[in-house]
N, CA, C and O atoms as a MOPAC input file, in Angstrom:
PM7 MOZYME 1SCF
protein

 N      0.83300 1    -1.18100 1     0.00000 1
 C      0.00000 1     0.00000 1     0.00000 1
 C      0.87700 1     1.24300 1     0.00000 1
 O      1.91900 1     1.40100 1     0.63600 1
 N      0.24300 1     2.14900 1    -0.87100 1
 C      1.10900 1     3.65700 1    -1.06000 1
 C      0.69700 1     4.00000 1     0.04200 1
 O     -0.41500 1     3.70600 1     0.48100 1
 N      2.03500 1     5.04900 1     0.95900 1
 C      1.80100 1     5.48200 1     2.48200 1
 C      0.85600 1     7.00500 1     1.95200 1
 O      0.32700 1     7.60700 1     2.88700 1
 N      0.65500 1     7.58900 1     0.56400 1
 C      0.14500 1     8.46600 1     0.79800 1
 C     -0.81200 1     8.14700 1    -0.94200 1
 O     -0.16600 1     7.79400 1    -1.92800 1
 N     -2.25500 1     8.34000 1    -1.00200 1
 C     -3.07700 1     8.33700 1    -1.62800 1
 C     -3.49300 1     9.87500 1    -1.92300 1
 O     -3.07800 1    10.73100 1    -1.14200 1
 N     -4.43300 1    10.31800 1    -3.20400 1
 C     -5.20700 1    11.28200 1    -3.40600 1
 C     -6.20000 1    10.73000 1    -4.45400 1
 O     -6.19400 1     9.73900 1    -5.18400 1
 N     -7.45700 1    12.23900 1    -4.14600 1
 C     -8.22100 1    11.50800 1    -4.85900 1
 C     -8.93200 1    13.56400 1    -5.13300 1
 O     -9.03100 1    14.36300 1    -4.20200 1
 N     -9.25900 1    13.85100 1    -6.49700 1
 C    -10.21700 1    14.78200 1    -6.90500 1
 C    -11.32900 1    15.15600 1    -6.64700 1
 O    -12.01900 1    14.24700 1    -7.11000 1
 N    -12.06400 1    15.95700 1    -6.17400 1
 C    -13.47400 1    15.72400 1    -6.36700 1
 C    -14.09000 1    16.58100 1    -6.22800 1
 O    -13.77100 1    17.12600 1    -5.17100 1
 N    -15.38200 1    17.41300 1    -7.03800 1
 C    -15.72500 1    18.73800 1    -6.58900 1
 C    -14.89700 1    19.70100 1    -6.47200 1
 O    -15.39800 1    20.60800 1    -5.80700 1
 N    -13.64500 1    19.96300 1    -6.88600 1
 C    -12.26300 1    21.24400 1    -6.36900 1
 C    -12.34000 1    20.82300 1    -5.09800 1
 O    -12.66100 1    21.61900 1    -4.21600 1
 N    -12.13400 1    19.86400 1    -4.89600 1
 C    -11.61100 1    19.34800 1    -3.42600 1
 C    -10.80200 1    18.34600 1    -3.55100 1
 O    -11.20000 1    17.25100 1    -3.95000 1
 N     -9.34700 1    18.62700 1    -3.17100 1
 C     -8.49300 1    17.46700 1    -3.50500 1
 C     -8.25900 1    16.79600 1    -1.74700 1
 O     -8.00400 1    17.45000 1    -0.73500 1
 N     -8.44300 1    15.39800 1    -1.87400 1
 C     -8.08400 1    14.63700 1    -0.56800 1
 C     -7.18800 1    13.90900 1    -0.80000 1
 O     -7.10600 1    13.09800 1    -1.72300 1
 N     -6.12000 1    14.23500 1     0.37200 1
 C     -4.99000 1    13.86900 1     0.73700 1
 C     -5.48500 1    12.57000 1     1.79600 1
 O     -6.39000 1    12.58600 1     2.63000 1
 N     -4.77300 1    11.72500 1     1.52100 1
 C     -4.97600 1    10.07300 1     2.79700 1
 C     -3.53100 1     9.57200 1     3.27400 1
 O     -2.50000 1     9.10100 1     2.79400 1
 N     -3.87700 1     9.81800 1     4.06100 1
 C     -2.12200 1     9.03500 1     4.55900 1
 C     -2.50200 1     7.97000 1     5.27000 1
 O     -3.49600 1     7.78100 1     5.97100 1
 N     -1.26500 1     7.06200 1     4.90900 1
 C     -1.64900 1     5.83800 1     5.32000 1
 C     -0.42000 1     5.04800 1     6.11800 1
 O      0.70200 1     4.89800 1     5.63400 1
 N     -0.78400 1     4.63100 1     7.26700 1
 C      0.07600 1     3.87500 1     8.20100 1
 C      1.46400 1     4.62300 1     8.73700 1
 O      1.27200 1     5.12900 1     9.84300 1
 N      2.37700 1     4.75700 1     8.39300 1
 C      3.58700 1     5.45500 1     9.07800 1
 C      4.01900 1     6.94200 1     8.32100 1
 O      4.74900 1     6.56500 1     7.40400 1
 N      3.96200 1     7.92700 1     8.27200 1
 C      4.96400 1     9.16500 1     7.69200 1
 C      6.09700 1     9.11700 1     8.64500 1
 O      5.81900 1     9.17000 1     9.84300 1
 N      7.30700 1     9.02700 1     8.28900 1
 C      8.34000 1     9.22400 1     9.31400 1
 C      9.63700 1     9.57800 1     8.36400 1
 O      9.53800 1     9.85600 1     7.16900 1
 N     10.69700 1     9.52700 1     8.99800 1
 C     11.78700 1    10.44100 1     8.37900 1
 C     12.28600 1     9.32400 1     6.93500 1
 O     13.04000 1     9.77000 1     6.07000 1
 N     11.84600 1     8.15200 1     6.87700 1
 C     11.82700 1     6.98900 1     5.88700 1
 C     11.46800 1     7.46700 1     4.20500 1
 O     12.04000 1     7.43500 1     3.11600 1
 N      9.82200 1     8.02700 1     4.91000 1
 C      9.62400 1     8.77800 1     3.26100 1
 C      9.01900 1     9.44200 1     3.13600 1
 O      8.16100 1     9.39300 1     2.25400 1
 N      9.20200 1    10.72000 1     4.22700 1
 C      8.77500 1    11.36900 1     4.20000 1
 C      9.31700 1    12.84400 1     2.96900 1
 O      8.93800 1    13.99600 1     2.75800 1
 N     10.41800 1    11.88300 1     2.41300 1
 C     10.69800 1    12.82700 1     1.04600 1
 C      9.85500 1    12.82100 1     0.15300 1
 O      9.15800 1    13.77600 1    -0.18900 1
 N      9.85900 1    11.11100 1    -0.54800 1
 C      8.74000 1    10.77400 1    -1.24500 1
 C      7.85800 1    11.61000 1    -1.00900 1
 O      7.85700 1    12.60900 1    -1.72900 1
 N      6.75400 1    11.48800 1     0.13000 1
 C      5.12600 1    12.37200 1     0.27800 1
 C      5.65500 1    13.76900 1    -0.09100 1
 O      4.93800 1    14.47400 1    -0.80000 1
 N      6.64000 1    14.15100 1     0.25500 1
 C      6.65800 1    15.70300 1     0.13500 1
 C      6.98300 1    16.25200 1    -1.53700 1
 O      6.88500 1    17.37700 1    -2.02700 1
 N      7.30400 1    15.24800 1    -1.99700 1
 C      7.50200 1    15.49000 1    -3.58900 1
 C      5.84500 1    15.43100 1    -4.49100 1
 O      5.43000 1    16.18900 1    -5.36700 1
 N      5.04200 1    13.96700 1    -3.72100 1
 C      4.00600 1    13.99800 1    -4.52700 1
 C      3.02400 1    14.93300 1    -4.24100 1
 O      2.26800 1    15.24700 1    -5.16000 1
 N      2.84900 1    15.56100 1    -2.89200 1
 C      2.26500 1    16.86900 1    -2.24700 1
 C      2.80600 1    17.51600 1    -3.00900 1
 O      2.34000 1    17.14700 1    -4.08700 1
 N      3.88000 1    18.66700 1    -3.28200 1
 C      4.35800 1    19.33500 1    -4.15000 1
 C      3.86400 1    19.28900 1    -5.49000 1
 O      3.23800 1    20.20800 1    -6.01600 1
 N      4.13500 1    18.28000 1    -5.99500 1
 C      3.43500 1    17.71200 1    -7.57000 1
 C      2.31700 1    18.46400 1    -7.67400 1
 O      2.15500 1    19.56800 1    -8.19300 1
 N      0.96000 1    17.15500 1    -6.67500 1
 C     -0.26400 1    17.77200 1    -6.52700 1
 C     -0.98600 1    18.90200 1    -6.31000 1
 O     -2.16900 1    19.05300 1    -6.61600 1
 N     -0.32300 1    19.64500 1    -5.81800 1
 C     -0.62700 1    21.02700 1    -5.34800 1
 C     -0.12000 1    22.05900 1    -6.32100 1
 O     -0.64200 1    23.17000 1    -6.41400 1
 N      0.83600 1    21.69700 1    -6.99500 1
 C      1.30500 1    22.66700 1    -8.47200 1
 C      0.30600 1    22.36500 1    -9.19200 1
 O     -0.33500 1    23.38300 1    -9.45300 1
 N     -0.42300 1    20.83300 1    -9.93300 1
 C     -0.84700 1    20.58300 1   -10.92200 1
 C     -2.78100 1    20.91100 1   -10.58700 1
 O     -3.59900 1    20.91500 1   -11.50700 1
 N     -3.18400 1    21.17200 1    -9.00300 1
 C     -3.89000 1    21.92500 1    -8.86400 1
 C     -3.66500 1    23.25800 1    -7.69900 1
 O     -3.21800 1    23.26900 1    -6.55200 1
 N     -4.28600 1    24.49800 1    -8.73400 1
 C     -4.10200 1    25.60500 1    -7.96600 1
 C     -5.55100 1    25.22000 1    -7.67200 1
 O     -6.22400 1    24.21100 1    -7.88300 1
 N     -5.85200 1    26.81800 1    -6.90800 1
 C     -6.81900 1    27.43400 1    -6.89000 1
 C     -7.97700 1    25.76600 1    -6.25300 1
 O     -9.05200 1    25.78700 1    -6.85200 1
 N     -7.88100 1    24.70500 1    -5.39600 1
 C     -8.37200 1    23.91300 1    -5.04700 1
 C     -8.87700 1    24.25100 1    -3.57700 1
 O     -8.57400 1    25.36100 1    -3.13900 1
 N     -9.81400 1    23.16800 1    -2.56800 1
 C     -9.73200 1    22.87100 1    -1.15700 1
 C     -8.62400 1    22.01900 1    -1.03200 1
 O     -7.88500 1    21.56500 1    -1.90600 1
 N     -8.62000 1    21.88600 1     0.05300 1
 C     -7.04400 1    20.47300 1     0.39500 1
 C     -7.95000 1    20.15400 1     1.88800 1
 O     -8.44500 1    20.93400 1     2.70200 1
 N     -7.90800 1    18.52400 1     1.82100 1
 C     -7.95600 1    17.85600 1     2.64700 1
 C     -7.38200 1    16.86000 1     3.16200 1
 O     -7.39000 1    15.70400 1     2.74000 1
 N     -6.90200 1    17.24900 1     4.02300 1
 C     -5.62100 1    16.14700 1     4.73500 1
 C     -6.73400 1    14.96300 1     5.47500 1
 O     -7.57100 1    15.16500 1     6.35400 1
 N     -6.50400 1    14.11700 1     4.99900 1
 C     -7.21500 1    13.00800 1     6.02100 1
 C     -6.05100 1    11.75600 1     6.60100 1
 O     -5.43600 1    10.88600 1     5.98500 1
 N     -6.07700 1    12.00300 1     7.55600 1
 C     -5.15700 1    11.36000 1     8.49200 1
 C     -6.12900 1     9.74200 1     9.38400 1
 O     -5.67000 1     9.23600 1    10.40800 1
 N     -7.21700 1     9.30500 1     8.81800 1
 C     -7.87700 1     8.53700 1     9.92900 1
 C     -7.04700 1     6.66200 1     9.71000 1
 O     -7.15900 1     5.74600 1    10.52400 1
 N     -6.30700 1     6.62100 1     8.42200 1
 C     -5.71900 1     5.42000 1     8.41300 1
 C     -4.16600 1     5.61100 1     8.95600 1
 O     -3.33000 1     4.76200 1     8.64400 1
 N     -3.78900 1     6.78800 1     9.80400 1
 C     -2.23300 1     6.99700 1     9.55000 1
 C     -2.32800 1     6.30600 1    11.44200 1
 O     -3.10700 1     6.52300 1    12.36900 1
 N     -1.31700 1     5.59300 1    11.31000 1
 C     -0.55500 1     4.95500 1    12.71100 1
 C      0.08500 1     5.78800 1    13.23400 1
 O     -0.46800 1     6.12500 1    14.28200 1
 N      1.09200 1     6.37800 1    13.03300 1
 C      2.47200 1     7.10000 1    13.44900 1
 C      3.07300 1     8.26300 1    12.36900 1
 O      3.54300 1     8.09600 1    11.24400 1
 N      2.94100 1     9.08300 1    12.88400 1
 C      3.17400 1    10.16200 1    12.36100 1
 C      4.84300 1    10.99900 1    12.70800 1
 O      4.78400 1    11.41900 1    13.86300 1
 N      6.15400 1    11.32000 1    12.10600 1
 C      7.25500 1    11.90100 1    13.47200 1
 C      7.24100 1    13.32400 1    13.06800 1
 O      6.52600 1    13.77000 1    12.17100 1
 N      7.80300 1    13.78800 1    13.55100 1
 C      8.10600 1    15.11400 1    13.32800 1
 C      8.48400 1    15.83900 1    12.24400 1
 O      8.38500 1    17.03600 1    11.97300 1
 N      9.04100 1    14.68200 1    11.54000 1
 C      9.30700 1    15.07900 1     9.73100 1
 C      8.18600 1    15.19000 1     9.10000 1
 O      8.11400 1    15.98600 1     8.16400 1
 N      6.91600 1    14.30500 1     9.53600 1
 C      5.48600 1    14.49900 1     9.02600 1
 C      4.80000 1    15.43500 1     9.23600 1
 O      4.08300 1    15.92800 1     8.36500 1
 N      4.88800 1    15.92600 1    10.58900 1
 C      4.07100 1    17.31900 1    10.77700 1
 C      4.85200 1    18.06700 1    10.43900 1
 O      4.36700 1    19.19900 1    10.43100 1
 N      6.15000 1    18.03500 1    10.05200 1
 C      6.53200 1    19.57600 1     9.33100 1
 C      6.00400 1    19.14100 1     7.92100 1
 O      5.36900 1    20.06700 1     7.41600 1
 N      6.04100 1    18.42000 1     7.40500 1
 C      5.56700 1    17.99000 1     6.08400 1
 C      4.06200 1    18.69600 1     6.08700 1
 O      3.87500 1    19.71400 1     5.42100 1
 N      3.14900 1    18.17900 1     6.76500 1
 C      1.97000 1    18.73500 1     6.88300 1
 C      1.64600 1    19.93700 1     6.89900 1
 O      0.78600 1    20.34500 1     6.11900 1
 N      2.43300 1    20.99200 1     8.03500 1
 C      2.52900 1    22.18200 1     7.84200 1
 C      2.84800 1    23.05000 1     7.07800 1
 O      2.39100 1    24.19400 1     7.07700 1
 N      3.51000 1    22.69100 1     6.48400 1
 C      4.04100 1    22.81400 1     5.15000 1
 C      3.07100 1    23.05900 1     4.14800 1
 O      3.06300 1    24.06000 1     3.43200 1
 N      2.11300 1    21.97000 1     4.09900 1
 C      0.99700 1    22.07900 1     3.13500 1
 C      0.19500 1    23.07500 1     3.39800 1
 O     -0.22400 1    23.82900 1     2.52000 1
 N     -0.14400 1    23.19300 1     4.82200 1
 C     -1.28900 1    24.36800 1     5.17400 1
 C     -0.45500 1    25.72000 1     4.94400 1
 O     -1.09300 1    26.65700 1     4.46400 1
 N      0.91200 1    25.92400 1     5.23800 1
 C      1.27100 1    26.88100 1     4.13500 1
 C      1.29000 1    27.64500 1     3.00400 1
 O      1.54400 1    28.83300 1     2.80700 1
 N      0.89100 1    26.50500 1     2.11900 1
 C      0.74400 1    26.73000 1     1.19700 1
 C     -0.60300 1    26.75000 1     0.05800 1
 O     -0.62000 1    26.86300 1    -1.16800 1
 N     -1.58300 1    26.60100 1     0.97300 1
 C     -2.65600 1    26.60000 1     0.67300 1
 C     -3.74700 1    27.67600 1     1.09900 1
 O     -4.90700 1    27.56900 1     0.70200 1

């Protein structure tokens, strides 16, 4: 399973994270966040966190990051 999913809908893009974000790959997510968020402007963003286990500190800066920029 991909640790991080999206899905379109209505100008609402949902973000799913899944099982661990940690300093492992939390590059990966931050590249396909990046991606996603260039290839839509002007969107909602929804972080949904209800399948994520463990989250470290590289993830919530990751996260914050997003609400940055949105």
């Amino acid at each position: 399973m991909n640790v991080i999913t999206y899905d379109l809908k209505d100008n609402t893009l949902y973000i799913y994270f899944h099982k661990r974000v940690d300093a492992n790959n939390v590059n990966e997510i931050s590249v396909v966040i990046k991606d996603l968020l260039d290839k839509n402007t002007n969107v909602n963003v929804i972080l949904d966190c209800e399948d994520l286990d463990y989250i470290s500190s590289a993830g919530l800066r990751e996260v914050l990051k997003v609400k940055k920029k949105i």
